[in-house]
C-alpha positions as CSV (number, residue, x, y, z in Angstrom):
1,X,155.1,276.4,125.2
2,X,151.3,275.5,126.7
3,X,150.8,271.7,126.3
4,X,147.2,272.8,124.9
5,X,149.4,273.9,121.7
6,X,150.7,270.6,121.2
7,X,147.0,269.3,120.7
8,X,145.6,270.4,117.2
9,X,144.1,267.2,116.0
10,X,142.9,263.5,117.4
11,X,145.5,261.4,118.9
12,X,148.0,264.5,119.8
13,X,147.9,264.1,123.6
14,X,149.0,260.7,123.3
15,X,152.6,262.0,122.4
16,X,152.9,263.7,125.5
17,X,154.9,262.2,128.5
18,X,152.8,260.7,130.8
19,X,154.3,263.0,133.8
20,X,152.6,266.1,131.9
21,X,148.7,264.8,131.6
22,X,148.1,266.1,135.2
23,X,149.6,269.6,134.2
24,X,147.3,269.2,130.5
25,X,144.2,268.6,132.7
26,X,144.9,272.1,134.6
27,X,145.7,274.0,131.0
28,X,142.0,272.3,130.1
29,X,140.3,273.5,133.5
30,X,141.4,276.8,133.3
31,X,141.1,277.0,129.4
32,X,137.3,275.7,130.4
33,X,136.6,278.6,133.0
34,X,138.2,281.5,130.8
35,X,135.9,280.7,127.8
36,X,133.0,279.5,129.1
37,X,133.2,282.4,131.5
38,X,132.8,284.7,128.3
39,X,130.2,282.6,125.9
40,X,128.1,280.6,128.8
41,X,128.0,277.0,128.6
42,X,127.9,273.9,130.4
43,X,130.7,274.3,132.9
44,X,130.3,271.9,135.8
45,X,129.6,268.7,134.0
46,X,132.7,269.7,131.7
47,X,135.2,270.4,134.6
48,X,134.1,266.9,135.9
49,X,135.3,265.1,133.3
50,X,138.7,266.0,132.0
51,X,140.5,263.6,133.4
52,X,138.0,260.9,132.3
53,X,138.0,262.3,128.7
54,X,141.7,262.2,128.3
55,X,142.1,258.7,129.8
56,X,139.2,258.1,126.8
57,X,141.3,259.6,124.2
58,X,145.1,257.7,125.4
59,X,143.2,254.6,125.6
60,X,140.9,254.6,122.3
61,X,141.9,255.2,118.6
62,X,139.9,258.2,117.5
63,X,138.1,258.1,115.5
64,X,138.4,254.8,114.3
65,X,137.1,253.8,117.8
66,X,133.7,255.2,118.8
67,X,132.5,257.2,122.0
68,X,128.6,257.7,122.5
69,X,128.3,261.1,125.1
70,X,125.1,261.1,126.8
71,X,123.3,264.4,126.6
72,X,126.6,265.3,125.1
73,X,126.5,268.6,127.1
74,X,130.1,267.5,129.1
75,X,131.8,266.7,125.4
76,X,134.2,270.1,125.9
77,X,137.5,268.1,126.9
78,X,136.6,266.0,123.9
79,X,136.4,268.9,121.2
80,X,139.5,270.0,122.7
81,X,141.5,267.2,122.3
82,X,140.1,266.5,118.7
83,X,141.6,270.1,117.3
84,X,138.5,272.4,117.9
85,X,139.7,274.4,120.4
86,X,139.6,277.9,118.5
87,X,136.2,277.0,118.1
88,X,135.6,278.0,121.7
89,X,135.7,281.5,121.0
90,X,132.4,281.4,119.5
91,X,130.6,278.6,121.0
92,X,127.4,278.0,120.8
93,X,126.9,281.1,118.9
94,X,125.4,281.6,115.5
95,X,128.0,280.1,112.4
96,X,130.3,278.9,115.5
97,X,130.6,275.2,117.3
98,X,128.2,273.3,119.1
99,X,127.8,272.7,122.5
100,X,126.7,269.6,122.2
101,X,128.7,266.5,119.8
102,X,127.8,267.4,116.0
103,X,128.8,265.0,113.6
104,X,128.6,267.7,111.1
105,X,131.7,269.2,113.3
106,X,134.7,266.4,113.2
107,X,134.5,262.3,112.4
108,X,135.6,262.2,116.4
109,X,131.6,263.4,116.7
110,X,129.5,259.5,115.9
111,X,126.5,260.4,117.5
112,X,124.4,264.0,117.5
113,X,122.8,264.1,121.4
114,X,120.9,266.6,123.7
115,X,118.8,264.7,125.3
116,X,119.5,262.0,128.3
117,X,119.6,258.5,128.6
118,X,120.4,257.0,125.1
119,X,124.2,256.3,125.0
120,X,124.0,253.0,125.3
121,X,121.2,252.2,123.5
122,X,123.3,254.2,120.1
123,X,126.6,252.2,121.2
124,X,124.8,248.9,121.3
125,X,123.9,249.3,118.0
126,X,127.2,251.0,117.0
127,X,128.6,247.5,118.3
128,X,126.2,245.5,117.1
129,X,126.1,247.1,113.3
130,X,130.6,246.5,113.9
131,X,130.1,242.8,114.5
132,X,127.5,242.2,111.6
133,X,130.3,244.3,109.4
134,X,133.1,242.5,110.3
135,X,134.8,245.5,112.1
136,X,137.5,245.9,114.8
137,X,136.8,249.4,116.8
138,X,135.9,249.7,120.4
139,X,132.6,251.1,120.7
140,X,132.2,253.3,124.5
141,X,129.0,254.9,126.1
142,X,129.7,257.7,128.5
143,X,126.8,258.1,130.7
144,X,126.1,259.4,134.1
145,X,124.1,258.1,137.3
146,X,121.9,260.9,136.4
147,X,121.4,259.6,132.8
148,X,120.6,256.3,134.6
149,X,117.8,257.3,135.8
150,X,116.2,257.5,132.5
151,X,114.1,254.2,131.6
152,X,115.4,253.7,128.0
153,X,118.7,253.4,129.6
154,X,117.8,250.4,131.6
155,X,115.9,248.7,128.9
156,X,119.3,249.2,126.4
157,X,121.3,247.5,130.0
158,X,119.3,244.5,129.4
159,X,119.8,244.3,125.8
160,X,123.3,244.6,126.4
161,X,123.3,241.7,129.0
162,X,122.8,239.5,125.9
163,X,126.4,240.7,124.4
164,X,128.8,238.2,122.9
165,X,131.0,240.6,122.2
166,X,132.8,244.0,123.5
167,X,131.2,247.0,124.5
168,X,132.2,249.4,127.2
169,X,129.7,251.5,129.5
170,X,131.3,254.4,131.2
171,X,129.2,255.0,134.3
172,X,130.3,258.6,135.4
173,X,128.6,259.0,138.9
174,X,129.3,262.7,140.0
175,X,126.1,262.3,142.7
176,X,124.6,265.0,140.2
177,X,122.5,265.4,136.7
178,X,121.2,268.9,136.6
179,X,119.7,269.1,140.0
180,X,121.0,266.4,142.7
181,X,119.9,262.9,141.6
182,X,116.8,261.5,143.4
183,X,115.8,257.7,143.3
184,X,117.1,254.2,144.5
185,X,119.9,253.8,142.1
186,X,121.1,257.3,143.1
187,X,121.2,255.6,147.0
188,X,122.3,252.6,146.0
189,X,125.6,254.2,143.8
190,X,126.3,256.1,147.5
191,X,126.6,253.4,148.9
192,X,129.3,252.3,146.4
193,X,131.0,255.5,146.7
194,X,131.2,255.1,150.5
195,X,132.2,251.5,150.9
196,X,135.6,251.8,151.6
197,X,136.3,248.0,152.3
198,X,135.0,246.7,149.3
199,X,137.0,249.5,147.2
200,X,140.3,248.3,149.2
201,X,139.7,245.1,148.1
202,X,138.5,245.7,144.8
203,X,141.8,247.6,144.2
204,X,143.6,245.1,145.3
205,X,142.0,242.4,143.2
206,X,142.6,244.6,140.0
207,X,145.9,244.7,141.3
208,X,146.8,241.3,141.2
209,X,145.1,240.6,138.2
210,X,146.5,242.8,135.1
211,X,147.3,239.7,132.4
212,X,145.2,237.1,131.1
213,X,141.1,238.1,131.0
214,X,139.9,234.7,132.1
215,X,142.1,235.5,135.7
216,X,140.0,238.8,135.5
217,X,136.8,237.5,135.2
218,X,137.8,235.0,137.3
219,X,138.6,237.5,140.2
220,X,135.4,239.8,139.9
221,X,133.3,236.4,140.1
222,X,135.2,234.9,143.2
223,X,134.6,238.9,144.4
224,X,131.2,238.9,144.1
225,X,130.4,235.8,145.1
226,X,132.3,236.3,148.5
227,X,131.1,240.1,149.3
228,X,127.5,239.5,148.2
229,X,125.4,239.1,151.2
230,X,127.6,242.3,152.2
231,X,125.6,244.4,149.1
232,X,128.2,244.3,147.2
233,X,128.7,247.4,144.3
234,X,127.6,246.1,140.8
235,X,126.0,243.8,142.0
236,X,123.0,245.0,140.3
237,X,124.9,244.7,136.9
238,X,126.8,241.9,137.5
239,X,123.2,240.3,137.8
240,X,121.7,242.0,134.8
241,X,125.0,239.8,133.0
242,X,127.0,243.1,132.9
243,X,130.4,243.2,133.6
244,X,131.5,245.2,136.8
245,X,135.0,246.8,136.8
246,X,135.6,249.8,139.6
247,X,135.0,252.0,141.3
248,X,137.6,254.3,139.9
249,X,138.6,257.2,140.7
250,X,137.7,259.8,138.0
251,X,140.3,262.0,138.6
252,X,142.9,259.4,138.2
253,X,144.3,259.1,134.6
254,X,146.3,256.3,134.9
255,X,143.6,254.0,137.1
256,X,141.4,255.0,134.0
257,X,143.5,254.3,131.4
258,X,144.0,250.6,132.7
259,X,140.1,249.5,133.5
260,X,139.5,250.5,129.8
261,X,142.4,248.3,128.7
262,X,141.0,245.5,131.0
263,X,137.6,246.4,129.5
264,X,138.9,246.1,125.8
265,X,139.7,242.3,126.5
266,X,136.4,241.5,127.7
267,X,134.0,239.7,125.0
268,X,130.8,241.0,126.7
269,X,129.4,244.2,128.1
270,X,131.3,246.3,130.7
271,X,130.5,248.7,132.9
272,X,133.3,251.0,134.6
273,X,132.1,252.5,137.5
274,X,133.9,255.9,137.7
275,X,133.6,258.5,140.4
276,X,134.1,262.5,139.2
277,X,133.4,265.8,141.0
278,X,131.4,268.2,139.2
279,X,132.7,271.4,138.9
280,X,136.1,270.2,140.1
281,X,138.8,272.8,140.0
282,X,136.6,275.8,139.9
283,X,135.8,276.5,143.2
284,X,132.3,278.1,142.8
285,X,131.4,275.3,140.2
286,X,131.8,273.1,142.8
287,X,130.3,274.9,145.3
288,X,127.1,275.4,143.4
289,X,127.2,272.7,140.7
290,X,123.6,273.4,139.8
291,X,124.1,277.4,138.9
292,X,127.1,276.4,136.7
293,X,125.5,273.8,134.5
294,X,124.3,275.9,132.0
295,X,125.6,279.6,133.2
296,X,125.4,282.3,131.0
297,X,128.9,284.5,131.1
298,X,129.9,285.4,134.6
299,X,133.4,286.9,136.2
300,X,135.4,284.7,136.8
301,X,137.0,285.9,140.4
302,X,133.4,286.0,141.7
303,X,131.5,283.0,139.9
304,X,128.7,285.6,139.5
305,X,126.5,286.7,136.4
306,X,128.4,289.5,134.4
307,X,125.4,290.4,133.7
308,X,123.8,291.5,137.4
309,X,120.5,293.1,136.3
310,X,118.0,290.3,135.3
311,X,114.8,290.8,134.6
312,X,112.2,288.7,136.2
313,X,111.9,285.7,133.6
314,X,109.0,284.0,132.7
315,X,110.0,280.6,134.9
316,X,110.2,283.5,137.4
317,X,106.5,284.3,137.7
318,X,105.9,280.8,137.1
319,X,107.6,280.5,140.8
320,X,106.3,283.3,142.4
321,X,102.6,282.3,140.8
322,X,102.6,278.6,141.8
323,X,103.3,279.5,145.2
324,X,100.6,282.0,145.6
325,X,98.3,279.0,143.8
326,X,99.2,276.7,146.4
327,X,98.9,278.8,149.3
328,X,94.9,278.6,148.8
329,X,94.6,275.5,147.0
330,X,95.8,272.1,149.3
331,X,95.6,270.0,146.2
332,X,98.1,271.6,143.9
333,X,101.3,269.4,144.0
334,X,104.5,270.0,141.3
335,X,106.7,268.1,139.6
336,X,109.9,268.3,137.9
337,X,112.2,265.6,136.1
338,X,115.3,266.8,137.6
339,X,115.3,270.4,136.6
340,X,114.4,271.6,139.9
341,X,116.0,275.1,140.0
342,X,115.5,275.2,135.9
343,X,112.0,275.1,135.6
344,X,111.5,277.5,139.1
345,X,110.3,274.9,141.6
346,X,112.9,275.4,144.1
347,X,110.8,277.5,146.5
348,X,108.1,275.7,145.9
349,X,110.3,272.5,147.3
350,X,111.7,274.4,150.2
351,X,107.7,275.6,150.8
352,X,105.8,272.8,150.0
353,X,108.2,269.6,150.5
354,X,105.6,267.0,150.8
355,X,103.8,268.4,147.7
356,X,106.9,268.1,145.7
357,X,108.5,265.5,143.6
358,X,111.5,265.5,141.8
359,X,111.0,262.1,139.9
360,X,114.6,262.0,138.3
361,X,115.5,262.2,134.2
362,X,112.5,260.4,133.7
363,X,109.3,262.6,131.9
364,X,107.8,259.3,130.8
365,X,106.9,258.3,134.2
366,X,106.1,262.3,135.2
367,X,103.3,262.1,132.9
368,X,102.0,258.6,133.9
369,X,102.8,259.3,137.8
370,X,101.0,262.9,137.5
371,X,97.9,261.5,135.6
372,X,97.9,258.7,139.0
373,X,98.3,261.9,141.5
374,X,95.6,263.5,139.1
375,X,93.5,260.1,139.3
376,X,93.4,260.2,143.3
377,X,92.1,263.4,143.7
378,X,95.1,266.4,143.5
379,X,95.8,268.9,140.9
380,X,99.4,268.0,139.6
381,X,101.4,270.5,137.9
382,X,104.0,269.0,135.6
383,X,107.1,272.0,135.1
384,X,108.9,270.7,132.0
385,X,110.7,272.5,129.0
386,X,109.5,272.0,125.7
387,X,111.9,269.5,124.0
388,X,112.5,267.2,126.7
389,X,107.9,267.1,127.2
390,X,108.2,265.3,123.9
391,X,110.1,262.4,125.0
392,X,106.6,261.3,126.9
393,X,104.0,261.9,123.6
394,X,102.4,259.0,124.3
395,X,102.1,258.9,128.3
396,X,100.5,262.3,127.5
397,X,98.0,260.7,125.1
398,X,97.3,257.0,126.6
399,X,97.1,258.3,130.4
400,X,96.1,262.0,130.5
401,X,94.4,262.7,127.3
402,X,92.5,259.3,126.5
403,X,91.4,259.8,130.3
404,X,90.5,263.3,130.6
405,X,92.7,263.9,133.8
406,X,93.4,267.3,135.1
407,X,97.0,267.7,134.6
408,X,98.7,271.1,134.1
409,X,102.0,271.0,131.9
410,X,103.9,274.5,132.2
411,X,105.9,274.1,129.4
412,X,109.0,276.0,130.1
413,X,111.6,277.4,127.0
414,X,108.7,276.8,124.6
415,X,109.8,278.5,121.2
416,X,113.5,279.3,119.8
417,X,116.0,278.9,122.9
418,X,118.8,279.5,121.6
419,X,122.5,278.4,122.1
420,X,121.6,274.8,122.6
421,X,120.4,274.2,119.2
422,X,118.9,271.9,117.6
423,X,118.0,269.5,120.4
424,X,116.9,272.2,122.7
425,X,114.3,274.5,120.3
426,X,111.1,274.0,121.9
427,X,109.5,274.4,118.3
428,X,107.2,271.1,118.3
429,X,104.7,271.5,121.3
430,X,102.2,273.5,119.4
431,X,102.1,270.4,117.1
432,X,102.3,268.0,119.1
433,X,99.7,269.4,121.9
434,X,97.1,270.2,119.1
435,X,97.0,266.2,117.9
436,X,95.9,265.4,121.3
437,X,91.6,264.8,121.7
438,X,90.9,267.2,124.9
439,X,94.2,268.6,125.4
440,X,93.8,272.2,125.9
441,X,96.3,274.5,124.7
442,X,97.2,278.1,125.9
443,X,100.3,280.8,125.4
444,X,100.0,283.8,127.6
445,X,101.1,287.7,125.7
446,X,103.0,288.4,129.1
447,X,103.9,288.0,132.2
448,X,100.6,288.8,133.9
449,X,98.6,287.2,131.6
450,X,100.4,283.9,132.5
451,X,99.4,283.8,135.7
452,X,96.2,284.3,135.0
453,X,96.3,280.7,132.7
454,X,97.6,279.3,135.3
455,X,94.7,279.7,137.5
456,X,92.4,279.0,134.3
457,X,94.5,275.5,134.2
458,X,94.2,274.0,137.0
459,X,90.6,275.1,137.5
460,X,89.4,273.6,134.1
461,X,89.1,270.2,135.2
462,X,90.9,268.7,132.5
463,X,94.2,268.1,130.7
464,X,95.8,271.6,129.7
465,X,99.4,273.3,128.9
466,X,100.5,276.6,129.3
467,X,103.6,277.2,127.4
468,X,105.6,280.1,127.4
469,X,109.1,281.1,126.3
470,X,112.8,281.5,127.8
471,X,114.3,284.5,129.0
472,X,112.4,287.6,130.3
473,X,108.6,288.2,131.0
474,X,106.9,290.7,128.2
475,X,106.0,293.7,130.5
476,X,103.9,295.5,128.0
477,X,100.2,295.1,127.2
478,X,99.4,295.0,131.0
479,X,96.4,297.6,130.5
480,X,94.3,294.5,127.9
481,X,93.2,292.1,130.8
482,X,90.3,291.1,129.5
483,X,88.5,287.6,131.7
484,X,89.8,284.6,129.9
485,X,87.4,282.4,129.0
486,X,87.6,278.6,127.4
487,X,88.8,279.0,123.8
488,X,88.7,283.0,123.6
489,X,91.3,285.1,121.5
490,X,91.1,288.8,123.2
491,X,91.2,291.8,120.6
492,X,93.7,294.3,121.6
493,X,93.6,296.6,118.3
494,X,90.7,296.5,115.4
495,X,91.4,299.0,113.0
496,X,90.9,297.1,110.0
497,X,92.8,296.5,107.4
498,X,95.0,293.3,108.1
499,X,94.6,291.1,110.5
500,X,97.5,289.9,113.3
501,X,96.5,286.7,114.9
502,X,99.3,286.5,117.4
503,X,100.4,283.0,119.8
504,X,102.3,284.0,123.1
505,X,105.4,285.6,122.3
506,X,104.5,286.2,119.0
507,X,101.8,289.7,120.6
508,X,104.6,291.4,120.9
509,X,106.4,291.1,117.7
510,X,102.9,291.8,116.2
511,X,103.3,295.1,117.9
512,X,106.2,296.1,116.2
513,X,104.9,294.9,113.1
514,X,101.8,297.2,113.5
515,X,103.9,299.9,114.2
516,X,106.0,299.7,110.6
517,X,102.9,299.2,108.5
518,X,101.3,302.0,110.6
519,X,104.1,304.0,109.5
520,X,103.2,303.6,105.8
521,X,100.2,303.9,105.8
522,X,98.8,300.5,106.0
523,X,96.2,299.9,108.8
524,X,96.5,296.8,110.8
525,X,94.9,294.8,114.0
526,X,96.0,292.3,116.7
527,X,94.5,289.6,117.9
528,X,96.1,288.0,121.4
529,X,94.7,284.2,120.4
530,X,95.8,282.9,123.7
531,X,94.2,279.8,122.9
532,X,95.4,277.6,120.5
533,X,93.2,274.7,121.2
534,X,90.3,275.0,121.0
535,X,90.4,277.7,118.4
536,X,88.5,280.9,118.8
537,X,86.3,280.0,115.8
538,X,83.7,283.0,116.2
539,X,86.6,284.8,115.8
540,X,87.8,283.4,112.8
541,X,84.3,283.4,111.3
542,X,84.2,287.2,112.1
543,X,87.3,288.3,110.5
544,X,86.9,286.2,107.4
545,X,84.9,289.1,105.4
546,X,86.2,292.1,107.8
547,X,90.5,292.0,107.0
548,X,92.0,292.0,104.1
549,X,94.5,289.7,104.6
550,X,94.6,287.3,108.5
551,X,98.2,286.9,109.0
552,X,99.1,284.0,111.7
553,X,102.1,284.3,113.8
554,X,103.1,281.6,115.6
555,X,106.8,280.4,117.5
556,X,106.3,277.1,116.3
557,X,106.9,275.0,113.1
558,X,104.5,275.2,110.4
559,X,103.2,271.5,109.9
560,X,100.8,270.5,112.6
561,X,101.0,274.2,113.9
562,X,98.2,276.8,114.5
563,X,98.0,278.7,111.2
564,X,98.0,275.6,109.9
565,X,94.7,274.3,112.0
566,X,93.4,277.8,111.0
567,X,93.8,277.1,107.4
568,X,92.2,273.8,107.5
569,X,89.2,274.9,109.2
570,X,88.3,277.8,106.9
571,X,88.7,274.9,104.2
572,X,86.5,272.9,106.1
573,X,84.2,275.8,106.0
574,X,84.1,276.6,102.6
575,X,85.1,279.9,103.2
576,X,88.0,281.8,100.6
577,X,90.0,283.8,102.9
578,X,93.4,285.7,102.7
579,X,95.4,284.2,104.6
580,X,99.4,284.4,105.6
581,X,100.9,282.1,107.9
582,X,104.2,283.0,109.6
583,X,105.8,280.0,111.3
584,X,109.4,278.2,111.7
585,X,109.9,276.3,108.8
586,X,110.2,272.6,108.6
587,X,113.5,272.3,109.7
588,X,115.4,271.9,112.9
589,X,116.9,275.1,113.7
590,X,120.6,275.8,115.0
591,X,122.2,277.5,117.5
592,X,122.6,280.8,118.0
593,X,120.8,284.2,119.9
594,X,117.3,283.5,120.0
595,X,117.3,287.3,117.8
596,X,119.3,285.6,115.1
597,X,117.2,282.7,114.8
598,X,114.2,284.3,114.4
599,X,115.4,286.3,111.9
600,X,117.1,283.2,110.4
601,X,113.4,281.0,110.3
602,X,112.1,284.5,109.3
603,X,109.5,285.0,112.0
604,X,111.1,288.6,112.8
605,X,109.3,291.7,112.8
606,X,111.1,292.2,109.6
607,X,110.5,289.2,108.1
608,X,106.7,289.2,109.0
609,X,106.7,293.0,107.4
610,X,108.3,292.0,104.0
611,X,106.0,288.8,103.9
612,X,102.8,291.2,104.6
613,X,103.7,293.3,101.8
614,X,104.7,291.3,99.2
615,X,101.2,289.7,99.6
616,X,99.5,292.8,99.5
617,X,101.2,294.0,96.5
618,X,100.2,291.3,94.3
């Protein structure tokens, strides 16, 4: 019988001998590689932490006891463990489980994440909220050096110095987020991982020291006390009032389970230091950690796409385009928070090194350090997706906007992703970019048409975003190229009848909507508005007394969106027009294929058809 069908709910691995778990974490890794190798997923960061996971789940009592995953995207092991592993035949697919922890999925789940850096921040208030309620659990944050690098993670570090009572910090350092880590934490952790004498002696410390706390303390104090003008490791959060237990080795399930013992007795913060490998087990995850952090299905012999024949993406001509750009403009520079090969600036790094900066998970400090490169004279390109863009609404504001400084965001997966649900749809920057004085806003139909923007951008002098969708670039429509010009829709069929005032992606489900109410009979236009801010008002005015009905379509949420700026200008005006706005609803939307959740939200060429004539049949 496979160990994995001894474990159907929480607390089942803990009746296993302890001379099996090694064999268990195989069973996971290839269980892992099989699945994920079918659905996609997050494979590398997964693979890194079985071992670490399972040590979690022998030491903890689940779910009375609590565990905080940053990002959440390496929580696999942990749904496994917790009786969801059937689930994995549809994960991250519509109806099926998350990839990411969901509350709404098992009582093991305490915190919903996505995005980086705010483990400890939730577990510090986890613990807190236990001590104010009297309560007993152990409350753990998982996060990893790459997480570190995030600022709200450091501010929640010194909240926690102040700690009168226990809570853990897992420090997973794998020497990798997405893209390799950058920054002088990332530095300062290799030298931890490489200082062999002071592991020796920290081993040997722990050793000695497995009974009474105060001897622990004790021993970590007389440690760092002794080994500090050597730079010693944790020093940094030993001085922050953190304590420093490891390093450990990540892959060791019995050196785990014991520092989170040791941790339990400890009235304060504590941070384990443990070291993983990403990927580990799978030898073209490890290999290429990067490729397999979020890999679509691939063959497992190979490690390759089972899907060979791509398309170019839109990311892709954002690559090739910002190349071309910077060939003939010296001032152009790029920059990524940590998504490097993600967001298509690898060849621009391997190019253009100098011109490139990766400043780790941090887009608050992106914004603010590319309004500084902006402010001294350069033309700084910040590549970002959607969803993580709005953890820096108010750099973009206070230091670009309020300024007026030329900074171009390409705002990458803009619109319905996909598999990474809720936390991932890149359905707010519509709203979000249109609140902004002086922010302009633009969503190229295709492919061709982006490039184009992206010259417009950086040439306009001023703050601007081009945002455009995931997965491959719109080929069609390559014969409308009209010039764009500052706040111009471009008209790519007038024949009347009703109006389709299409945003990006949305031009080409306008064509298939066309094409049905062609079909009966029903005359209809399309508008490409490529601008959402400013607004092509002449247009609007225009069309008010021309179409029978002006139907918006946007891949956005309706509040704060375009068809709703359009609407509140013809009130402003005065002026009673027909008008249909077709948007995501105000919602957060789930996972599944980015063709299911349009039909889902009802932004479909379907869905837009069957809205269009129920109007005009009243």
């Amino acid at each position: 019988m496979a160990l994995l069908d001894q474990i159907q709910e929480p607390n089942d691995i803990k009746k296993l001998p302890q001379n099996e778990l090694d064999d268990l974490a195989e069973e996971i890794r290839r269980f892992l590689v099989r699945n994920v190798s079918m659905t996609g997923g997050h494979l590398a960061s997964n693979l890194g932490v079985v071992e670490l996971t399972m040590a979690l789940h022998l030491a903890l009592d689940l779910p009375k006891d609590k565990i905080v995953w940053d990002v959440g995207h390496q929580s696999y092991t942990h749904k496994i463990l917790t009786g969801r592993k059937y689930g994995f035949m549809k994960l991250r697919q519509y109806g099926g489980i998350s990839g990411f922890p969901k509350r709404s999925e098992s009582d093991c789940d305490v915190y919903d994440s996505g995005h980086s850096s705010t483990s400890v921040s939730a577990a510090l208030g986890m613990a807190r909220a236990r001590d104010l309620l009297g309560g007993k659990e152990t409350i753990v944050a998982v996060i990893g050096d790459g997480a570190l690098t995030g600022g709200v993670a450091y501010e929640a570090l010194n909240d926690a110095s102040q700690m009168k009572s226990n809570l853990i910090i897992i420090l997973n350092d794998n020497n990798m987020s997405i893209s390799p880590n950058v920054g002088g934490l990332s530095s300062y952790l290799s030298e931890i991982r490489t200082s062999d004498g002071y592991i020796q002696l920290r081993d040997k410390i722990h050793n000695s020291l497995s009974d009474a706390v105060p001897g622990v303390v004790k021993g970590i104090s007389r440690a760092k006390q002794s080994l500090k003008s050597l730079m010693v490791p944790g020093m940094f959060f030993e001085e922050m009032g953190i304590t420093y237990l490891g390093p450990v080795d990540g892959h060791n399930i019995k050196s785990i389970v014991k520092s989170i013992e040791v941790a339990k007795r400890v009235n304060k913060a504590v941070l384990i230091h443990v070291c993983t490998k990403k990927g580990k087990g799978y030898l073209p995850a490890e290999r290429k950690p990067s490729q397999f952090h979020g890999t679509p299905p691939f063959i497992v012999k190979t490690g390759k796409p089972a899907n060979s024949q791509k398309a170019a993406s839109y990311t892709d001509v954002f690559s090739t385009e910002v190349l071309k750009i910077a060939e003939n403009d010296p001032a152009m520079v790029a920059i990524t928070a940590a998504m490097e090969d993600g967001v298509g600036l690898h060849s621009f790094h391997i190019r253009y090194p100098n011109r490139f900066f990766d400043v780790g998970i941090a887009e608050q400090h992106a914004v603010s350090f590319a309004a500084g490169l902006a402010a001294g004279g350069l033309k700084p390109i910040f590549a970002v997706y959607s969803t993580f863009l709005q953890r820096a609404y108010d750099e973009i504001v206070e230091d670009v906007c309020l300024q007026q400084l030329p900074v171009v965001f390409a705002v990458d997966r803009a619109g319905l992703v996909g598999a990474d649900g809720e936390t991932h749809q890149g359905i707010f920057d519509l709203s979000y970019f249109s609140a902004m004085p002086g922010m302009t806003v633009m969503a190229p139909k295709n492919g061709l048409e982006m490039r184009e923007m992206l010259k417009f951008a950086l040439e306009l002098g001023k703050p601007a975003a081009v945002r455009y969708p995931r997965g491959a670039a719109y080929t069609g429509l390559v014969e409308h190229r009209a010039p764009i010009e500052l706040g111009k829709a471009e008209m790519l069929y007038d024949e009347g009848g009703v109006l389709l005032l299409a945003v990006g992606s949305m031009v080409k489900t306008a064509l298939q909507v066309k094409e049905t109410l062609n079909a009966q009979g029903i005359e209809c236009s399309i508008a490409n508005a490529r601008f959402v801010k400013p607004m092509d008002t002449e247009l609007l005015r225009e069309a008010a007394g021309e179409y029978h009905l002006i139907v918006t379509m946007e891949e956005n949420v309706h509040s704060g969106g375009f068809g709703e700026h359009v609407a509140a200008w013809y009130a402003e005006e005065e002026m009673q027009v027909p008008l249909l706005q077709i948007a995501i609803p105000d919602t957060f939307v789930t996972h599944g294929s980015p063709q299911e959740l349009c039909r889902l939200t009802g932004i479909d060429a379907d869905s837009v058809v069957a809205k269009i004539l129920q109007r005009i049949e009243k």
